[in-house]
Wavefront OBJ file of the C-alpha trace (Angstrom):
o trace
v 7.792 -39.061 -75.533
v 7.613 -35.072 -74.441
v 6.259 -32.953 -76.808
v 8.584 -30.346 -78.636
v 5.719 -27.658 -78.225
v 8.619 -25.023 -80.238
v 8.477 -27.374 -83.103
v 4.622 -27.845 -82.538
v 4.508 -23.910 -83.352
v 6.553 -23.651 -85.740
v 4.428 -26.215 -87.836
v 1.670 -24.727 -87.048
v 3.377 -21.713 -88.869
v 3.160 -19.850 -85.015
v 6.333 -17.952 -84.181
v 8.031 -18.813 -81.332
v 9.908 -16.686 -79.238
v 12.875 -17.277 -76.830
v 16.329 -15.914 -75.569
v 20.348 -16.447 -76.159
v 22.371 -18.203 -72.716
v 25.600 -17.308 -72.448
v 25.626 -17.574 -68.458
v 27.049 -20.827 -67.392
v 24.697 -20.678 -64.294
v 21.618 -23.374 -64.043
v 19.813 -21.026 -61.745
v 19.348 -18.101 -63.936
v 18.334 -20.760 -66.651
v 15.471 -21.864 -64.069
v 14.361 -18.029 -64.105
v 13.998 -17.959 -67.272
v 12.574 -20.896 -68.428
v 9.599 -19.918 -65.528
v 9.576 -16.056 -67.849
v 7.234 -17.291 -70.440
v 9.678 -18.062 -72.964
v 8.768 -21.058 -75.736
v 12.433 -22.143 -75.589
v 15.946 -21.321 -74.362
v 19.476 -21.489 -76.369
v 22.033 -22.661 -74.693
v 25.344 -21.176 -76.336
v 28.191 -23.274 -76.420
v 30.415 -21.716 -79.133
v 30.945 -18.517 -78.134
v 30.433 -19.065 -73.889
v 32.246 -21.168 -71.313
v 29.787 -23.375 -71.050
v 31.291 -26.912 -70.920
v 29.399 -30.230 -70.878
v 28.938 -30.369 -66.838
v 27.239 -26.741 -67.294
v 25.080 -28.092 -69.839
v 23.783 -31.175 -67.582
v 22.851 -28.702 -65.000
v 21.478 -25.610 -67.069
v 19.115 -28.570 -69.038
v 17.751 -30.167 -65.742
v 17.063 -26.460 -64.509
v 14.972 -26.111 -67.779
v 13.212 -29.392 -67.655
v 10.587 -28.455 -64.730
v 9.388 -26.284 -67.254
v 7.366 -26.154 -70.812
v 10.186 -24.184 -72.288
v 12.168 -26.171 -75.037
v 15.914 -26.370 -74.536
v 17.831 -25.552 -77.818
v 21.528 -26.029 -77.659
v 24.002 -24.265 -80.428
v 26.964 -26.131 -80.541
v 30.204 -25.032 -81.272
v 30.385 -26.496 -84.642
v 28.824 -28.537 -86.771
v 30.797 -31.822 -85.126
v 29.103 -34.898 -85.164
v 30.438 -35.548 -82.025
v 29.498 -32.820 -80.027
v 26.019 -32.809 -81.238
v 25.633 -36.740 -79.900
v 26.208 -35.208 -76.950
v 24.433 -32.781 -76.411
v 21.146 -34.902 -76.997
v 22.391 -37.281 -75.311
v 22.186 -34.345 -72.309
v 18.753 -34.255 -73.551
v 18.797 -30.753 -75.435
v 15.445 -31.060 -77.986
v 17.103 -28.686 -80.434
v 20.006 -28.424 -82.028
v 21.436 -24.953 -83.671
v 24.428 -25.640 -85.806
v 26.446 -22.623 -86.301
v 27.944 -21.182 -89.941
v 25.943 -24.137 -92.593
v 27.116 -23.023 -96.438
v 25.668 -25.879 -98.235
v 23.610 -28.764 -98.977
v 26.353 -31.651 -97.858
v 26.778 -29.484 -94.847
v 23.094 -29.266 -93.819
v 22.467 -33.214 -94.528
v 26.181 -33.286 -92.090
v 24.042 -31.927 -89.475
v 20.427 -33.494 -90.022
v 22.407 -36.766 -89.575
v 23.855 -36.530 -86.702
v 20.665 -36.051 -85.433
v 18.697 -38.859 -86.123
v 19.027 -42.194 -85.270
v 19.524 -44.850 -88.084
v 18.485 -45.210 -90.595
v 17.703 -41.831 -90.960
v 20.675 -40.592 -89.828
v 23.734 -41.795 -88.261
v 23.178 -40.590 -84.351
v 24.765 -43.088 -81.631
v 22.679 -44.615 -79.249
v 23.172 -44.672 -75.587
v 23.375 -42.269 -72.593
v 20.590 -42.417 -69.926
v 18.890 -38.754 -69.415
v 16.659 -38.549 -72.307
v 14.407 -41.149 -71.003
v 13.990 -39.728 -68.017
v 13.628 -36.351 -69.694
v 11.874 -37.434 -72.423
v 10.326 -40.517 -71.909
v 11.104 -44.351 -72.139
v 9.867 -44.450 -75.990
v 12.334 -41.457 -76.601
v 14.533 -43.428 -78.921
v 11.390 -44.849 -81.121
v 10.186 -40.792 -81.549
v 13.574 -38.593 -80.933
v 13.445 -38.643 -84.710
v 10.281 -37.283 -84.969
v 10.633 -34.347 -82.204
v 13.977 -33.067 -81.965
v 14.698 -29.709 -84.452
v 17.535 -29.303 -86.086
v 17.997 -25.380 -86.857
v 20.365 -24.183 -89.634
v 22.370 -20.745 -89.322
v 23.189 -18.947 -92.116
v 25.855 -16.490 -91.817
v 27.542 -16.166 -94.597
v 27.106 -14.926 -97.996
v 27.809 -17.697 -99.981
v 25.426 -19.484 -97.712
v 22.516 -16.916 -98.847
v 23.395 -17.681 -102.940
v 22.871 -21.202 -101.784
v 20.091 -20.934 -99.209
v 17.657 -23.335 -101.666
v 20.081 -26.139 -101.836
v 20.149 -25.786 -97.766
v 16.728 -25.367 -97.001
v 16.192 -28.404 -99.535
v 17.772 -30.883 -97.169
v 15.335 -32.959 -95.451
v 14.770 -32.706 -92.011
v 15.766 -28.933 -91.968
v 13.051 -27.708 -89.418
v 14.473 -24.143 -89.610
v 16.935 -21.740 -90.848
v 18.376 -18.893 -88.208
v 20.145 -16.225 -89.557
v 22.468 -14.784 -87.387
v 23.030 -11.014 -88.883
v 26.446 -10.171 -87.423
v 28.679 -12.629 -89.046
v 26.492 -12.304 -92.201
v 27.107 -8.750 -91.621
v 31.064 -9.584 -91.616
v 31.027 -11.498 -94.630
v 29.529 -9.344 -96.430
v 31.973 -6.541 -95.527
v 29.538 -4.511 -94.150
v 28.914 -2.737 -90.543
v 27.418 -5.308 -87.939
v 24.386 -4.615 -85.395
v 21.052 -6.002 -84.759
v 18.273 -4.864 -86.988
v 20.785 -4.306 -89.805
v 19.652 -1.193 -92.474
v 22.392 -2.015 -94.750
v 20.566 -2.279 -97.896
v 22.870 -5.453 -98.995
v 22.519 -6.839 -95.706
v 18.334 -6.808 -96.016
v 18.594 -7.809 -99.506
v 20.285 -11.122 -98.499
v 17.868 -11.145 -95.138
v 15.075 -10.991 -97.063
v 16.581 -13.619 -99.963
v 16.620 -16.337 -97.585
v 13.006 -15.615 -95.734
v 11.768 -15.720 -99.459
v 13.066 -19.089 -99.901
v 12.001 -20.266 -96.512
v 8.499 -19.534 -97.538
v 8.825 -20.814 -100.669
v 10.321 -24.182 -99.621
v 7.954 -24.408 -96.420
v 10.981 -24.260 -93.579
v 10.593 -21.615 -90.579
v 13.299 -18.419 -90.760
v 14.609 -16.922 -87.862
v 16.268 -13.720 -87.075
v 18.373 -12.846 -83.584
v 16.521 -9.500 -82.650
v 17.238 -6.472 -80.418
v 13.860 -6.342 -78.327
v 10.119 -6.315 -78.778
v 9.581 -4.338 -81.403
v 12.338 -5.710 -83.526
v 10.704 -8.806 -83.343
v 7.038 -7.163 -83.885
v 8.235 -6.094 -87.626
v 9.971 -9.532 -87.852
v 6.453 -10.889 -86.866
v 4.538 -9.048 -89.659
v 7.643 -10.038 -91.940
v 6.855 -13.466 -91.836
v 9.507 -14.664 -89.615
v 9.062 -17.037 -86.913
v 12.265 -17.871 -84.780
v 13.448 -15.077 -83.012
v 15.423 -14.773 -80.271
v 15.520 -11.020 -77.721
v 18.957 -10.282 -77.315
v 20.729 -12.777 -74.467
v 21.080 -13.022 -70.907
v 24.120 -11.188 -70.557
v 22.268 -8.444 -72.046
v 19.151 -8.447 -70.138
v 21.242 -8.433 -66.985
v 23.245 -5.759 -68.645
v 20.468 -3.321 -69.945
v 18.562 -3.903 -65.911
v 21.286 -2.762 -64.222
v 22.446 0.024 -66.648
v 18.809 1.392 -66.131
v 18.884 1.113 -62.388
v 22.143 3.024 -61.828
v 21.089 5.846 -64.133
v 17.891 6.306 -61.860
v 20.395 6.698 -58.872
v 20.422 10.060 -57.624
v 23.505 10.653 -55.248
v 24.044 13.539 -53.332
v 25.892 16.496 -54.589
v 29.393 17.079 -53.232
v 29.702 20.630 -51.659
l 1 2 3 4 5 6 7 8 9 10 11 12 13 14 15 16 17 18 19 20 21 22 23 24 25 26 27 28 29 30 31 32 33 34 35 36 37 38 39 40 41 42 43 44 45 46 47 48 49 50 51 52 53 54 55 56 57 58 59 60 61 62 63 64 65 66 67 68 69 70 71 72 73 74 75 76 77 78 79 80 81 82 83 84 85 86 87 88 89 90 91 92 93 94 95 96 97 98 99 100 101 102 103 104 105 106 107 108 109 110 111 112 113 114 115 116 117 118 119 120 121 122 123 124 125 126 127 128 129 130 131 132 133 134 135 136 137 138 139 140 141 142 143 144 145 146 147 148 149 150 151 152 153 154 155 156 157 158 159 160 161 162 163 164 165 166 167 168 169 170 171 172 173 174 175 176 177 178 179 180 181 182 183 184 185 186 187 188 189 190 191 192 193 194 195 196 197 198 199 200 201 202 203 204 205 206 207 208 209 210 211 212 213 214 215 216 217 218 219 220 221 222 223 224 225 226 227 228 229 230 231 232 233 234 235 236 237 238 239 240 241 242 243 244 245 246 247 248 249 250 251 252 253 254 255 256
């Protein structure tokens, strides 16, 4: 079966560094899997990107190294089946606030008796390989968010849960739960408290924490910090912040 070379990192306690999709477009997925990136999140609960987008954005991916991740819109047993069944080798599950919830999610994404995936569908042997079904259990990651408070007072029982291969935090809808302002790189003193919290007890448990970061040097600090999941910004705003940049260095003509 092919390699997860993200979860390869990650074990080797390596961070790993990638980007959010929210275009439902399979050729700007191609550029940037050839960027450099160690894997790709596809975004499927807060984009239009339906399960014919998917298909296409994966096999765009797959003439690269870089890992597809997939968030899903929920953490649906259904949808996740899916989704692997596209062939995505991660799996983010959105909003996790316990212990019955994370093993909910492992589950779905291992075949018995592990877990209680389906089998069937056709592209992950291609994609992965004809022994994909004897190793899927082995390779694919299944990555946590925590975004909510209660989920930080119970980020041990999560992170407890085997086959948790990381946690991501995703700091605006912490933020929101919190009742506190939102924003990457959040100073809010609560806000870091609970940050910090769970990267303590992903160190402390052995599981891989991940942040969503602004840019480089967000992710620098988040480095030294001990975190190693991060994902710059998106698409949308890469595409956003290049053109931005590009008008501003426009000089028209002056009208007389």
């Amino acid at each position: 079966m092919r390699k997860n070379l993200t979860k390869e990192k990650l074990k080797r306690g390596e961070p790993a560094i990638g980007t959010w999709m929210g275009l439902s477009d399979s050729l700007s997925a191609e550029v940037l899997a050839n960027m450099g990136f160690d894997w790709l999140t596809i975004d499927m609960e807060h984009n239009p990107i339906d399960f014919g987008d998917l298909l296409h954005i994966l096999q765009a991916i797959s003439s690269t190294n870089t890992t597809p991740f997939v968030r899903v819109p929920w953490n649906d047993p259904q949808a996740i089946k899916r989704v692997l069944d596209c062939t995505a080798y991660g799996i983010v599950v959105p909003n996790v606030k316990n212990g019955e919830e994370a093993k909910r999610a492992v589950g779905a994404c291992r075949y018995p008796p592990v877990g209680y995936r389906g089998v069937g569908g056709a592209r992950h042997r291609i994609y992965g390989g004809p022994d994909y079904m004897e190793k899927a259990n082995d390779e694919i990651s299944v990555h946590l968010m925590i975004e909510d408070v209660e989920a930080v007072k119970r980020a041990d029982e999560i992170m407890s849960v085997p086959g948790v291969d990381a946690i991501f935090i995703g700091p605006n809808d912490l933020a929101y739960s919190m009742g506190v302002p939102g924003g990457y790189d959040n100073k809010h003193p609560d806000h870091m408290a609970a940050c910090k919290h769970v990267l303590t007890t992903g160190k402390r448990l052995g599981v891989p924490v991940g942040i969503h970061c602004s840019g480089p040097e967000e992710i620098n600090r988040r480095i030294e910090e001990g975190y190693l999941w991060m994902p710059m910004i998106s698409d949308i705003r890469f595409l956003q912040a290049a053109v931005q940049d590009a008008l501003k260095k426009i000089k028209l003509p002056v009208k007389k």
